[in-house]
Structure formats: C-alpha cells, structure tokens
N, C-alpha and C positions, 0 to 999 in steps of 0.2 A: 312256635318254631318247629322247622318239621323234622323230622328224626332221621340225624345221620348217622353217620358209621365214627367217626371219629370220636377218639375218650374226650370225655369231660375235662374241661380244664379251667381256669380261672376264669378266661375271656367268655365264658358262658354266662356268665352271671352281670355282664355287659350289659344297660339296658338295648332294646335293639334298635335299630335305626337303618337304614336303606343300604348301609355301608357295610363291606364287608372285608375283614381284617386279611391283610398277606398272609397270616397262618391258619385262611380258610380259605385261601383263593384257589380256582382251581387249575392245577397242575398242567402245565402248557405241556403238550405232548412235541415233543423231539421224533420229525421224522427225520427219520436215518437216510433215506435217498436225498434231501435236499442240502442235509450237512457233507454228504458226500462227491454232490454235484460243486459244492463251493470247493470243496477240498482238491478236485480233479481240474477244474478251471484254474485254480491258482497255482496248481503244481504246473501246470501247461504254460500260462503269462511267468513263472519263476524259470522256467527253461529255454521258454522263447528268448526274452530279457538278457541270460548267459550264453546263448549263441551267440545271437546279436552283437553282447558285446565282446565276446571273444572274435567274431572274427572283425569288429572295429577296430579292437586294442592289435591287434596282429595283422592289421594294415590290408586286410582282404578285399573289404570293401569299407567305400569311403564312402560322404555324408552328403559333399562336395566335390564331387569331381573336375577336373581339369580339364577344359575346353581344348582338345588336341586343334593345334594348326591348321590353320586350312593351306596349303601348298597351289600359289596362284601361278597358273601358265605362264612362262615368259613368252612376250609376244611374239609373233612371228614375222620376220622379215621379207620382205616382199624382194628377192632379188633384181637389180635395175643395173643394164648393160651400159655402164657410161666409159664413153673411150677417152675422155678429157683428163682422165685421172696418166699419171707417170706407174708403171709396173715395172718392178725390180724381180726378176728371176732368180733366184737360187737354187743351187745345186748343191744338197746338202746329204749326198749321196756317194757311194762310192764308183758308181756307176758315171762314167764320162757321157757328155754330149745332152744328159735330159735338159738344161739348160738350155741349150740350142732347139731343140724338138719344141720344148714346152714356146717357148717366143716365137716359134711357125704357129703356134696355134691359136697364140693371144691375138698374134698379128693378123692370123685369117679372120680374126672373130670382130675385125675392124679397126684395131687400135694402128696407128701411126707406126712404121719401123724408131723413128726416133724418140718418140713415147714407152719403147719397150726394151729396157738392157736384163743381158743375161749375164749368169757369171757362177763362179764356185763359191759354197760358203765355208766359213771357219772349221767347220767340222761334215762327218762322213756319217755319222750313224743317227740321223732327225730322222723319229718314226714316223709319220704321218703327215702327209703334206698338209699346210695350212697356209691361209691367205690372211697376214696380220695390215692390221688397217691403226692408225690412229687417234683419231677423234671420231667422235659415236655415232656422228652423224655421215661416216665413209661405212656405215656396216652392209647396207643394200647393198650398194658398191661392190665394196666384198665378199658377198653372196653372189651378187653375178657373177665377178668372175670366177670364183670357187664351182660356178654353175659352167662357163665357158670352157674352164680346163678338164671339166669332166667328173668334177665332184670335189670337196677337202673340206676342211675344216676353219671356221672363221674364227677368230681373236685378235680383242682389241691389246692394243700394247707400244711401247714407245719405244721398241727395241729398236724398231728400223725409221726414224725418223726420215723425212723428205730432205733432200739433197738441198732445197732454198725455203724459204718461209713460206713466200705464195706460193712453191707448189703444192697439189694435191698426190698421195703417190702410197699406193696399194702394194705389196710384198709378196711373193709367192716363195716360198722354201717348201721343194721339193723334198719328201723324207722317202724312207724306204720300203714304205708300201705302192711306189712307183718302180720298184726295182723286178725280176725276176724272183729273186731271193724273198722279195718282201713281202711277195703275193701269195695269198694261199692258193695253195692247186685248187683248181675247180674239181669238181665231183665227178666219179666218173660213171656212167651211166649201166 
C-alpha cells in the first residue's frame, strides 16, 4: 500500500481490494466561481419571477389580452335625385318666409309645385337643418335632397309620417343654422 499522509486507523488493517472506502475518497474540490455563478442565476430567475408577478397581480399586464373592436365603416350612400317622392318643408326657425325660399328651390331642382308643401313648424329654435325619411330604404333619397338644398343632415325617424299609406314623402325641417344668427361669421381675411 503506498504511504499516505493520513493517521492510521482501523480501516488499515482492511484486507485490500480495488475498493476504496468514503473516509479515503478523495476530497472533491468546491470551486467557489461555479457555486457563485448558480447562486447569481437564481437570485436573477427569483427576481425576474417577482416582477412578473407583481405587475400580473396589480393588473399591469395581462396574459390574455382583449381583442379591442374593430369599428366597421357605415356604408356610404350614394345620394339619388328622385322627384316622385312628396317633400314636406318646415320652418323650424324664427326666421319667417325660409319655408317659402327653401320650396323655390326643391321645386327648381325638378320636383312638381304640388309634390312640394311648405309650412311652419311647432317650434322656433331646431338647430340643424335635417332631411327625416322613413323606411331605410328612402335614405339616397334623402341624401339627395339634403344634396339639392345645399347640404343637411339625414335621419331616419317616424316623426313625420306620409300624409296616406302609398305615399312616399321626405321631410325637410329647416333649423337655425339656416338663419343669419345661426351662421358662423366667415373669417375674415
């Protein structure tokens, strides 16, 4: 046996044999940078792990996000000048006679004198003039002539119903952006 450093001890007297006992094995060396490299990695995955889930638990960010809506164009109407339709003029202003004026205008734009009544409506202060139509299918309609009069605003609505069942029959209520008052000054240069 060849001569170590180690005292003598009982297990010396062992016969010998190819084997060699854990309290002669020899000493596995600990290096210090690879304990340290474990140690700096885990402290890194232990911190990542708590950001993470702080800002999961505190609703920061999510895991699953919510597919935000998509917001589909409404279609666009093709405005169509039909003179077949009955137009009802309102004057829904304080302003006398636009009633009068506005039915010179429908009327030049081809509609029948007896296809077109003017008149005042229930009230004096409708901001915006608009062209109310009924069923969905008079909206071109009233496009055009929202386009005929010079511009307004279209909405369907059963406020103003047709005077008989077959007829067809378009609404214009003048508001007070047809007035002097209503207009904004133009700019001045």
């Amino acid at each position: 046996m060849p001569t170590s450093s180690f005292p003598r001890d009982r297990f010396d007297d062992v016969p010998e044999t190819d084997r060699v006992g854990a309290h002669r094995a020899e000493n596995p060396r600990m290096r210090g940078w690879v304990v340290l490299l474990w140690a700096a990695l885990a402290t890194v995955v232990l911190i990542a792990v708590g950001i993470f889930g702080t800002l999961l638990a505190s609703g920061r960010i999510e895991l699953a996000p919510t597919p935000t809506p998509t917001v589909t164009p409404a279609p666009q109407v093709t405005p169509v000048i039909d003179t077949a339709y009955d137009v009802l003029i309102l004057n829904a202003t304080p302003e006398q006679g636009l009633a009068t004026q506005m039915k010179d205008v429908v009327v030049g734009a081809g509609w029948t004198d007896d296809k077109v009544t003017a008149g005042e409506a229930g009230s004096q202060d409708f901001p915006t003039t608009t062209v109310f139509y009924v069923d969905p299918a008079d909206e071109a309609a009233a496009a055009g002539l929202a386009q005929v009069i010079g511009g307004a605003d279209i909405e369907q609505s059963d406020a103003y119903p047709a005077s008989s069942p077959d007829a067809r029959q378009l609404t214009v209520v003048i508001g007070l952006d047809r007035t002097p008052a209503g207009q904004s000054p133009s700019p001045t240069p």
